[in-house]
C-alpha positions in Angstrom: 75.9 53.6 -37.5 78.9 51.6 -36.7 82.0 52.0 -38.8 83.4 48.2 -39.6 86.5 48.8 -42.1 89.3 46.6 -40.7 92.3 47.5 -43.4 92.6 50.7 -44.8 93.6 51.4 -48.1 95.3 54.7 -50.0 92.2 56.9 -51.4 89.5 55.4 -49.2 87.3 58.4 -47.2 85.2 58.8 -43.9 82.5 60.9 -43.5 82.6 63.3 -40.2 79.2 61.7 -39.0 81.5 58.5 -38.4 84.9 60.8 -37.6 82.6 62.5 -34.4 81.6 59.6 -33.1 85.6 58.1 -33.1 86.5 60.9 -31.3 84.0 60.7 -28.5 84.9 57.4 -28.2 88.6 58.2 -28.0 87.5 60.8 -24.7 85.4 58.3 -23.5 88.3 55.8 -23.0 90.5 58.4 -22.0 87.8 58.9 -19.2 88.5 55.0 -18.0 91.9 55.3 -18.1 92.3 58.4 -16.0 89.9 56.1 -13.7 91.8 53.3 -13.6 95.1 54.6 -13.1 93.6 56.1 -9.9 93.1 52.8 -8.5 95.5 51.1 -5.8 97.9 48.3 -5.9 95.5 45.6 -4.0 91.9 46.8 -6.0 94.1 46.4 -9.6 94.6 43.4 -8.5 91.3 42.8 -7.9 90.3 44.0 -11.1 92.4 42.0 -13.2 91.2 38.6 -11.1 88.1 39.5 -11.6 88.5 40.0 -15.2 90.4 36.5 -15.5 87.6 34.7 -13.7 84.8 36.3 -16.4 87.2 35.2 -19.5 87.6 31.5 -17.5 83.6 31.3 -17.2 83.4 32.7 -21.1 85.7 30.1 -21.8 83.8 27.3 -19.7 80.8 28.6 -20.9 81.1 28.9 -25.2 82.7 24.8 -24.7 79.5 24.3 -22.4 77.8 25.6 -25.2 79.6 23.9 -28.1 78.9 20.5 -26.3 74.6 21.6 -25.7 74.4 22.1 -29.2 75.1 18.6 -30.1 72.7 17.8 -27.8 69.2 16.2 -29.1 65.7 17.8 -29.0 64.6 14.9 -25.8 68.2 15.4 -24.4 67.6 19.2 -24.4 63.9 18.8 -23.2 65.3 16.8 -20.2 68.1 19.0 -19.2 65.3 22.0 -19.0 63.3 20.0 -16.6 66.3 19.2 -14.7 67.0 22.7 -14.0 63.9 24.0 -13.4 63.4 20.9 -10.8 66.8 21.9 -9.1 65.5 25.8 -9.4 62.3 24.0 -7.0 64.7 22.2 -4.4 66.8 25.3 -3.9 64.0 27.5 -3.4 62.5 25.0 -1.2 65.2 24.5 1.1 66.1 28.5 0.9 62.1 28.8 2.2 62.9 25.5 5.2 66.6 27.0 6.6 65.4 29.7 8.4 62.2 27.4 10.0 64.7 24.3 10.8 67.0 22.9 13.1 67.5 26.0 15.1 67.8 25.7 18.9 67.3 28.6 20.7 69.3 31.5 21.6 69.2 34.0 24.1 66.3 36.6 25.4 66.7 39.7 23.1 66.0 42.9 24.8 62.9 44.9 23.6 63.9 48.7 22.5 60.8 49.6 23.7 57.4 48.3 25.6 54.0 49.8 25.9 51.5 48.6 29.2 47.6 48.7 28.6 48.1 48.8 24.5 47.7 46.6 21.5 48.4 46.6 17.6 46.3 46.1 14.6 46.4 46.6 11.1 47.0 45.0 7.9 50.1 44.3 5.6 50.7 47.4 3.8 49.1 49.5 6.7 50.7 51.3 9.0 50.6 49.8 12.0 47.0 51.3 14.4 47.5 50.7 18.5 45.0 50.2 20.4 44.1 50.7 24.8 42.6 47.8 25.8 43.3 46.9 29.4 44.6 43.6 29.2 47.1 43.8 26.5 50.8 44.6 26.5 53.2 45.1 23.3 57.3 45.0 23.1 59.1 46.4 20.1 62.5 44.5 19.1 65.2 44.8 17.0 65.3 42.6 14.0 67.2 41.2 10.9 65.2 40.3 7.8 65.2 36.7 6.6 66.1 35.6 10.3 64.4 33.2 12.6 63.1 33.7 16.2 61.3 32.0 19.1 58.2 34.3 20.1 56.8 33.3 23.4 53.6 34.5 24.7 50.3 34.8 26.0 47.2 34.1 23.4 43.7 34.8 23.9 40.7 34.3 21.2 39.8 38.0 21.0 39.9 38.4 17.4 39.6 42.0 17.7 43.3 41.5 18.0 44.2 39.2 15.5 47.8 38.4 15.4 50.3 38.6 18.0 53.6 39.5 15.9 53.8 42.0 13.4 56.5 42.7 11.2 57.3 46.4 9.7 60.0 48.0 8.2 61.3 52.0 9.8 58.3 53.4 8.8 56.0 51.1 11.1 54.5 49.9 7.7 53.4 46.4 8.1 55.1 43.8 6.1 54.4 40.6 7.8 51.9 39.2 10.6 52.1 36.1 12.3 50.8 33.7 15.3 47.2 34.6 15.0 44.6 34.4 17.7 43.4 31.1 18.8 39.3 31.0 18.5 39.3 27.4 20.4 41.0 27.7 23.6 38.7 28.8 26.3 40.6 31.2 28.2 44.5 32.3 27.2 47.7 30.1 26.9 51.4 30.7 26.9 52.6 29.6 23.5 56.3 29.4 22.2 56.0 30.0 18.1 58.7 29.5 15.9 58.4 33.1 13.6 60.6 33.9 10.2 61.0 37.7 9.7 60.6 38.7 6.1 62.8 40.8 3.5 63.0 44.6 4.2 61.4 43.9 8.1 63.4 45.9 10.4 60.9 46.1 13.6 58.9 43.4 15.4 55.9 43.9 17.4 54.8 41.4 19.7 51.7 42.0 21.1 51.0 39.7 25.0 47.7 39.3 26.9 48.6 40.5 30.5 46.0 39.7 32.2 48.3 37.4 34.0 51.3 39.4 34.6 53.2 37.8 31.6 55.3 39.4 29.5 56.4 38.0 26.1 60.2 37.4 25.2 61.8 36.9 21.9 64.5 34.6 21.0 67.0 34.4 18.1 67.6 31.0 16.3 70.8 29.7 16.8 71.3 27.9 13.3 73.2 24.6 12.9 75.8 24.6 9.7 73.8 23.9 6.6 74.7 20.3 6.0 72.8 19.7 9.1 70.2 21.6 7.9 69.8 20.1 5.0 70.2 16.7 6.6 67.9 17.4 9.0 65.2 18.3 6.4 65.9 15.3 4.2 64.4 12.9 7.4 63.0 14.9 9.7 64.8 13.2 12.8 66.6 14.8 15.3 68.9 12.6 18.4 69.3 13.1 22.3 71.5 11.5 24.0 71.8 12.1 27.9 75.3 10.7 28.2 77.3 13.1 26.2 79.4 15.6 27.6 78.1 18.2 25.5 75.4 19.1 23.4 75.8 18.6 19.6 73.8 19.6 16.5 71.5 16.6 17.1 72.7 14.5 14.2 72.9 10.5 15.2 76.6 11.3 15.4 76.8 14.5 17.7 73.3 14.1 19.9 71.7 16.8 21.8 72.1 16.2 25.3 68.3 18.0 26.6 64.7 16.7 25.5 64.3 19.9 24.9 67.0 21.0 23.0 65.1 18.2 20.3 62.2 19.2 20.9 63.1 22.8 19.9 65.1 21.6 17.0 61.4 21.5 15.2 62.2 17.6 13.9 59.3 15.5 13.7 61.0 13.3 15.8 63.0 13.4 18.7 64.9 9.7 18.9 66.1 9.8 23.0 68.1 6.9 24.2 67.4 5.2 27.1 68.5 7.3 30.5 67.2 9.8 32.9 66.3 13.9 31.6 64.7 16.7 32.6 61.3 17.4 32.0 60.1 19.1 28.4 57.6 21.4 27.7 55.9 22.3 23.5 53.0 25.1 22.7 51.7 26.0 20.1 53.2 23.1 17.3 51.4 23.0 14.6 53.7 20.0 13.0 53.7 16.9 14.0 56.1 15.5 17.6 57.4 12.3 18.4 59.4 11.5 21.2 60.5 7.7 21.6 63.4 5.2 21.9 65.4 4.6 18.9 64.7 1.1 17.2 61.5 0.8 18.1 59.4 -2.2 17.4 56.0 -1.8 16.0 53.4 -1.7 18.3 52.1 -5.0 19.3 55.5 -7.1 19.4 56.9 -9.0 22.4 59.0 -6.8 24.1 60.3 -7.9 27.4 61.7 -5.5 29.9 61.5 -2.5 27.6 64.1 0.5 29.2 62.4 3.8 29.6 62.8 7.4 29.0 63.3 8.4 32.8 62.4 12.1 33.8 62.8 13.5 36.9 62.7 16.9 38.4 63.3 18.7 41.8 60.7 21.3 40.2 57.0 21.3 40.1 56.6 20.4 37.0 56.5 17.2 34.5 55.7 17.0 30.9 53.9 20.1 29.5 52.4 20.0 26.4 49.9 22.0 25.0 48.0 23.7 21.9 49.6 20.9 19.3 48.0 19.5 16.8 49.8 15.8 16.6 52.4 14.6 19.1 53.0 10.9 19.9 54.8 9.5 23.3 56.3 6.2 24.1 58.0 4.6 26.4 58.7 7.7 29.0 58.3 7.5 33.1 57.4 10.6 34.8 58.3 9.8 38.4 58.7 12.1 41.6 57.5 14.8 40.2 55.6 17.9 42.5 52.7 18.4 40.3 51.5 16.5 37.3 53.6 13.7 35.9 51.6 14.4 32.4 50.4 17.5 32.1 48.6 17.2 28.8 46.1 20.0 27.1 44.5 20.9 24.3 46.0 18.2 21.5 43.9 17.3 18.5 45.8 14.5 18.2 47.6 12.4 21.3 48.7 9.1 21.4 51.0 7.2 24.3 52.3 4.3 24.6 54.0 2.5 27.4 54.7 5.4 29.6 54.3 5.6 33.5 53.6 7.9 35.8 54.3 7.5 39.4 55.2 8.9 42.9 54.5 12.8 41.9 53.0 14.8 45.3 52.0 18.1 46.2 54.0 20.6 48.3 50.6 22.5 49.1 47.5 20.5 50.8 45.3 22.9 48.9 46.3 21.7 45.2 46.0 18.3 43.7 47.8 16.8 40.9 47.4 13.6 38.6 49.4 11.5 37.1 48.3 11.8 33.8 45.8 15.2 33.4 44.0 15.7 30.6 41.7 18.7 29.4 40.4 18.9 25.8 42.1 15.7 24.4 41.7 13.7 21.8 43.8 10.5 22.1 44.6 6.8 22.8 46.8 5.5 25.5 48.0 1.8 25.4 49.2 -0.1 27.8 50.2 2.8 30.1 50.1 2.7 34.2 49.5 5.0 36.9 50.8 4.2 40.4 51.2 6.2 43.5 49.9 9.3 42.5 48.8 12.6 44.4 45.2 12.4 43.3 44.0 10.0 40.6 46.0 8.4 37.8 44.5 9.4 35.0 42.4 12.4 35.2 40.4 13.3 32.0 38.5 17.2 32.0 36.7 19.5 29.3 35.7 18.1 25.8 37.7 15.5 23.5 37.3 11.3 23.0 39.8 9.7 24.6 40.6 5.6 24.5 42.6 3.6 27.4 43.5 -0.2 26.0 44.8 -2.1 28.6 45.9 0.8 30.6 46.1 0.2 34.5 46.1 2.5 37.6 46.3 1.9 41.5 47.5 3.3 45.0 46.0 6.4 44.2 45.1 8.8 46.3 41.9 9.3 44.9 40.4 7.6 41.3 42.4 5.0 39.1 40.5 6.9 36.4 38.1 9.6 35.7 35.8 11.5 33.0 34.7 14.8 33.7 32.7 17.9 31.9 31.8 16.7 28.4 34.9 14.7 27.5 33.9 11.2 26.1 35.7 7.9 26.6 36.6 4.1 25.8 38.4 1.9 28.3 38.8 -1.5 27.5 40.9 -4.3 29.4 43.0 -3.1 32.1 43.3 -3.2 35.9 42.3 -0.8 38.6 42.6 -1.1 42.0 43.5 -0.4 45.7 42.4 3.8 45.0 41.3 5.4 48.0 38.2 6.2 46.3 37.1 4.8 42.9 38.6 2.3 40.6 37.1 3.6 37.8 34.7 6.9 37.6 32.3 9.2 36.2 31.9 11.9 39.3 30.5 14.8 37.7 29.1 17.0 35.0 27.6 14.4 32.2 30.7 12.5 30.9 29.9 9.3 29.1 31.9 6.7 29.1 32.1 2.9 27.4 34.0 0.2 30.0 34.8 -3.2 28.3 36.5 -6.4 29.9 38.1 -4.0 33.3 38.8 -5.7 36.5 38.2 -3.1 39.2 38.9 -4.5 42.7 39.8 -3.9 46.2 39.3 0.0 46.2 38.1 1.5 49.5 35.2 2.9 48.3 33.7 1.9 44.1 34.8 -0.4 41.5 32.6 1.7 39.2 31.0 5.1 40.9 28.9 6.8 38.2 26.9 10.3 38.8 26.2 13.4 38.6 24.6 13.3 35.1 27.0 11.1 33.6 26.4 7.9 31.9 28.0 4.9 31.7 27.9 1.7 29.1 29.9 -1.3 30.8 30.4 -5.0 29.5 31.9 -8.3 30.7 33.9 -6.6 33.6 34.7 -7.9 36.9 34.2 -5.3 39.8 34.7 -7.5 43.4 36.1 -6.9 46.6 35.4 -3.0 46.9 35.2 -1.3 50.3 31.5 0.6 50.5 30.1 -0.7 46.6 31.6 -2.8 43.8 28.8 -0.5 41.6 27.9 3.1 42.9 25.4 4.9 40.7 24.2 8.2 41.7 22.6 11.9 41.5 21.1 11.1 37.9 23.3 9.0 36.7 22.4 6.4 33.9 24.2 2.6 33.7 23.5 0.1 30.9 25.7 -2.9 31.8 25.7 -6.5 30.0 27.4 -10.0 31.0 28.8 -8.2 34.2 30.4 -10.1 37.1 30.1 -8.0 40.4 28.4 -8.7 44.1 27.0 -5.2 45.4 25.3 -2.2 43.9 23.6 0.6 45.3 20.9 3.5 43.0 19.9 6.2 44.1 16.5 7.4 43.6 17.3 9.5 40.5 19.2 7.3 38.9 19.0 4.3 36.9 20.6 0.4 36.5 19.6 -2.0 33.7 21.0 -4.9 33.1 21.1 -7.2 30.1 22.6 -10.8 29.0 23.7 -13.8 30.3 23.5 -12.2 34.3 19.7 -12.0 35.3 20.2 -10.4 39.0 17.2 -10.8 41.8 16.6 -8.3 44.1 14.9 -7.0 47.5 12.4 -4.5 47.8 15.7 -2.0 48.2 16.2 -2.1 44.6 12.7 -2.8 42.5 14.0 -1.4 39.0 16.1 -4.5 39.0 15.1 -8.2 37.2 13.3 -8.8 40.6 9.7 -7.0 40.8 9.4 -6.4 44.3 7.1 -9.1 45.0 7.9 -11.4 48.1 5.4 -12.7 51.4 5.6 -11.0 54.6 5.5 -12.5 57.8 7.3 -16.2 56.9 10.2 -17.4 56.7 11.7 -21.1 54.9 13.2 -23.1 56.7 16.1 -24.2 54.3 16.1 -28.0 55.5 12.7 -29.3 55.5 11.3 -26.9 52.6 8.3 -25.3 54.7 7.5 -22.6 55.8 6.7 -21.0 59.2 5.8 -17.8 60.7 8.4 -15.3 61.8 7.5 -11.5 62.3 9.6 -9.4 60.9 10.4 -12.1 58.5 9.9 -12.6 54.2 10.6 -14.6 51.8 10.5 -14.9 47.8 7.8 -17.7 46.7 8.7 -20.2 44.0 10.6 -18.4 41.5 12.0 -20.6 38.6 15.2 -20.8 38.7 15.2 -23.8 35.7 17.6 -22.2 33.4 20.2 -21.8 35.9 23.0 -24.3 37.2 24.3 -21.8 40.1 23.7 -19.2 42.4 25.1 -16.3 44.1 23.1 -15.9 47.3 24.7 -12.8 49.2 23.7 -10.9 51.9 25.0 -7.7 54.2 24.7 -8.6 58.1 26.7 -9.1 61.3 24.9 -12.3 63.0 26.7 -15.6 61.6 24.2 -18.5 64.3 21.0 -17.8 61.6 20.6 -21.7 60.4 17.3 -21.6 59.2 18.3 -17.7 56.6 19.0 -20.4 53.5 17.7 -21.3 50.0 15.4 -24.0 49.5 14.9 -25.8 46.3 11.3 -27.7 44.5 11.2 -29.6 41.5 8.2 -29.0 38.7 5.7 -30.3 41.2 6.9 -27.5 44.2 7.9 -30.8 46.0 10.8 -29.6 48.3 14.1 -31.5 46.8 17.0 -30.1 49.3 17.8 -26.5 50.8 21.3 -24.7 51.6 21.8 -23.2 54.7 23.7 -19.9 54.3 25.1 -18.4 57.4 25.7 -14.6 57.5 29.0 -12.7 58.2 30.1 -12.6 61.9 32.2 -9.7 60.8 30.1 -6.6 60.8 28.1 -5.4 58.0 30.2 -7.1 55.5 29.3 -8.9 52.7 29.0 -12.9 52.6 28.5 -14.5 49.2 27.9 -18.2 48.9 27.7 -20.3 45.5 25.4 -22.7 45.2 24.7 -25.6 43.1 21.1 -26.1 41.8 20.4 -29.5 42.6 19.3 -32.1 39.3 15.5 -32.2 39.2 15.2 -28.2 40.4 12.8 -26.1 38.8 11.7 -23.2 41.9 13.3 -21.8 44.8 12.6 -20.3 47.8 14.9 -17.5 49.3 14.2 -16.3 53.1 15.7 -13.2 55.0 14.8 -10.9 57.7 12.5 -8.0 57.6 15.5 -6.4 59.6 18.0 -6.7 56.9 17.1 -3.7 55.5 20.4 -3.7 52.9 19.9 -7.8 51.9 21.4 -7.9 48.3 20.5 -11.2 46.9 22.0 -12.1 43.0 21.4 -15.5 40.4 23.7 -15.7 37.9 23.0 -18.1 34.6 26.8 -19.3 34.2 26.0 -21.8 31.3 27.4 -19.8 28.4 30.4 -18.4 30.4 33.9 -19.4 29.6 36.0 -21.3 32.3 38.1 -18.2 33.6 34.9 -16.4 34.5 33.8 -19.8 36.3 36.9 -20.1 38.0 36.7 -16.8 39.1 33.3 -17.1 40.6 33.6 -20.6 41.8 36.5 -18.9 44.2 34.2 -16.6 45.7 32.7 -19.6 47.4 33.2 -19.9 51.4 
């Protein structure tokens, strides 16, 4: 009990209870000063500061208090949800610093490494290793609440779960991140972005080495916390090329590498126009843009657009790989030794106006595209492939991918191809002068949908479908190709409608049907076309007078009705131009001969010829000779009536 007598007066008593506990309070302070008086000049100092700053906060804080008390019940209600909103944002940002705008720092050097061993183990555990034969482990030194840059190999062997593990002295686990990856078919390098928690002293990073690579670990070089916080408010980071040195990537003090951005962990990466070096991402799991500053939205007149140039003496482009959202504009890969765009595993991609061209191959035994793409889901407008190693854009494994009015030519091999079990869309575009196919479908069962292309002047295939894979093509234009301007083979299944093309060749196994406004007639070569087969042996017409006379070796088609056509493709595949009498004739209802067209063949050898021809007014059959000898006669009518006046003038050019 606490004695509280402030005056004393003559005759007034204290019992010793109260008396005892004075004078142990008397030692007590005695104690304190004997303490303090052992203290030096510089920490009494110290002392007294310290104790002026509490009395200025008491002070600050009983008028603080004085003014909340005249405060209303809603005034006071609001201020509480104030502070606890602030409490939010700080601990938000306090969770974000360590995971944001850092670049990275140098390699740090493992204490320790372990060949032909893994770790398990849960949090709380300590840690178990393992002896499997393809894993490696490194053990580093690190602080707790720090950031680092973990790069290394991942497999999908979820007997191994996680690839960094966090413990304190004790190997007790405290943390694991950058768990296995289930999807990927074999292993990737990955680059993760890791945050070491309190009390973790130790981190283990486990590596798949069946490769020969070894992991690394990089600190996060922090920017001030203005940037941070910046940063985090818009989620933009700048490059600029031109600077003399590299800033904290703020619109005012740019980064001068892609990749400095791209390792910043913005969302997006605002380059200005100019040349760079190439960039590489793994294993992002937030979104990525990279793209011009000021960009107009998609679908705006934008003359002479300048580009994001990258170029490398290296053998390497663009990497990207194992991300989950990354979008690309306006970049041009060129010169590059290996693939311009090298492109995999992205759930989703999509580019826009970017090029690739001129990249080669330092070694005949390896290949590269301009754009490759394995296990993509994405959409690429109005992007261009040119002078490329092997094809232009070259799409493998699984994933639906979309080209709008992408284009592709002087490639070495395809404009475009679908492989494996990967889907596709191409609609619009141009494709031509490949040393193979404009467009294709070469192996494994890809499918793909082709609307409104223009395929031309490739040395071998406008469109080459096969091996399994099928094909749905509409209103396209595939003319002028070397061997085929449609090559479907080895099982390969085409549905086409309202096509404009001149040859074609099916194999046995395969299959060609046609629908719409295009009815084609065929030779015995090809009977699972409009044309049965049916023709007369023996005969041929002769185109000016209407009748018939006998040729061996020669046929002819007998009367078919041609009523609901104004024109017709007549083409054929020979080298003997003096034939007057290989022609069309034409009857009217009556099968009375009306006029004929005499169609002379190509003096150039084995070449096609095509001819237009006018039905005449009144016609209502014709009559189509050729020789028995021309075994690969191709002929075609087209019904032009509902087509629009580009397509005719298109097709009236082909006439000789």
């Amino acid at each position: 009990m606490a004695y509280n007598k402030t005056t004393w007066e003559t005759g007034d008593t204290i019992t010793a209870e109260l008396l005892n506990n004075m004078e142990d309070g008397i030692e007590a302070n005695d104690q304190n000063i004997g303490a303090l008086a052992s203290l030096n000049t510089s920490e009494k100092g110290s002392l007294v500061g310290a104790v002026n700053e509490v009395d200025a906060h008491a002070d600050s804080a009983n008028a603080n208090v004085g003014t909340l008390s005249n405060l209303t019940t809603s005034e006071k209600g609001s201020l509480v949800g104030a502070v606890n909103e602030v409490d939010s944002a700080v601990a938000e940002i306090s969770e974000n610093i360590g995971i944001i705008e850092g670049t990275q720092g140098g390699a740090i050097t493992p204490s320790s490494t372990e060949n032909q061993k893994a770790i398990t183990g849960g949090i709380g555990e300590t840690i178990t290793i393992t002896t499997p034969s393809q894993y490696n482990y490194a053990v580093y030194s690190v602080s707790p609440l720090t950031a680092y840059f973990v790069t290394t190999r991942i497999g999908k062997n979820e007997n191994y779960p996680y690839y960094a593990y966090f413990t304190n002295n004790s190997d007790v686990i405290i943390d694991r991140q950058i768990p296995y990856r289930p999807d990927i078919s074999s292993s990737v390098v990955a680059t993760t972005l890791v945050n070491s928690p309190v009390g973790a002293t130790k981190l283990y990073v486990v590596y798949n080495a069946s490769n020969g690579y070894a992991g690394t670990v990089n600190e996060v070089v922090t920017t001030p916390l203005q940037d941070q916080i910046t940063h985090l408010r818009n989620g933009v980071c700048y490059v600029n090329g031109s600077v003399e040195t590299s800033g904290n990537g703020t619109d005012a003090s740019p980064y001068k590498t892609i990749q400095e951005g791209i390792n910043d962990g913005a969302e997006t990466v605002v380059v200005t126009a100019g040349t760079y070096a190439p960039f590489s991402v793994s294993g992002r799991t937030h979104p990525l843009r990279v793209t011009l500053p000021d960009m107009p939205t998609y679908g705006e007149s934008v003359p002479d657009l300048p580009k994001i140039t990258i170029e490398s003496n290296g053998n390497t482009g663009i990497v990207i790989q194992s991300c989950t959202d990354v979008y690309l504009s306006d970049i041009h890969v060129r010169d590059i030794v290996g693939h311009s765009f090298n492109l995999k595993l992205i759930e989703n991609l999509e580019c826009v106006r970017c090029i690739a061209s001129g990249n080669t191959t330092e070694n005949e035994s390896e290949t590269y595209c301009g754009f490759y793409l394995r296990n993509i889901n994405g959409v690429f407008r109005d992007c261009l492939a040119y002078d490329c190693d092997l094809d232009g854009f070259n799409i493998h494994g699984y994933g639906n991918t979309q080209f709008i009015n992408c284009s592709a030519h002087d490639c070495r091999d395809d404009g475009i191809s679908h492989h494996d079990a990967c889907t596709g869309i191409i609609i619009g575009g141009e494709y031509y002068n490949c040393d193979k196919g404009g467009i294709s479908t070469p192996t494994s069962g890809a499918a793909i949908t082709v609307m409104g292309a223009y395929s031309h002047d490739n040395i071998k295939a406008g469109l080459h479908v096969s091996g399994a894979s099928k094909a749905y093509v509409s209103n396209c234009i595939m003319e002028h190709n070397g061997t085929y301007d449609i090559n479907i083979k080895t099982g390969a299944e085409v549905i086409g409608w309202n096509n404009v093309f001149s040859t074609s060749y099916v194999d046995g196994d395969s299959s060609f049907v046609e629908h719409g406004d295009i009815v084609r007639l065929t030779d015995q070569i090809y009977p699972r076309n409009v044309w049965s087969g049916e023709y007369v042996q023996g005969y041929r017409i002769n185109w000016s007078t209407g009748a018939r006379f006998a040729a061996s070796g020669g046929a002819y088609v007998d009367y078919y009705d041609i009523s609901a056509y104004d024109k017709i493709i007549y083409s054929r595949l020979w080298s003997d131009a003096s034939s007057a009498t290989y022609g069309m004739a034409f009857y009217d209802a009556n099968k009375v001969y009306i006029s004929g067209e005499n169609v002379l063949l190509n003096a150039d050898n084995y070449t096609w010829k095509d001819s237009v021809i006018d039905v005449p007014e009144g016609a209502v059959y014709a009559r189509f000779t050729w020789g028995s000898e021309l075994v690969s006669v191709d002929f075609h009518i087209y019904d032009y009536t509902q087509y629009s006046n580009s397509i005719m003038a298109r097709l009236e050019a082909l006439e000789v």
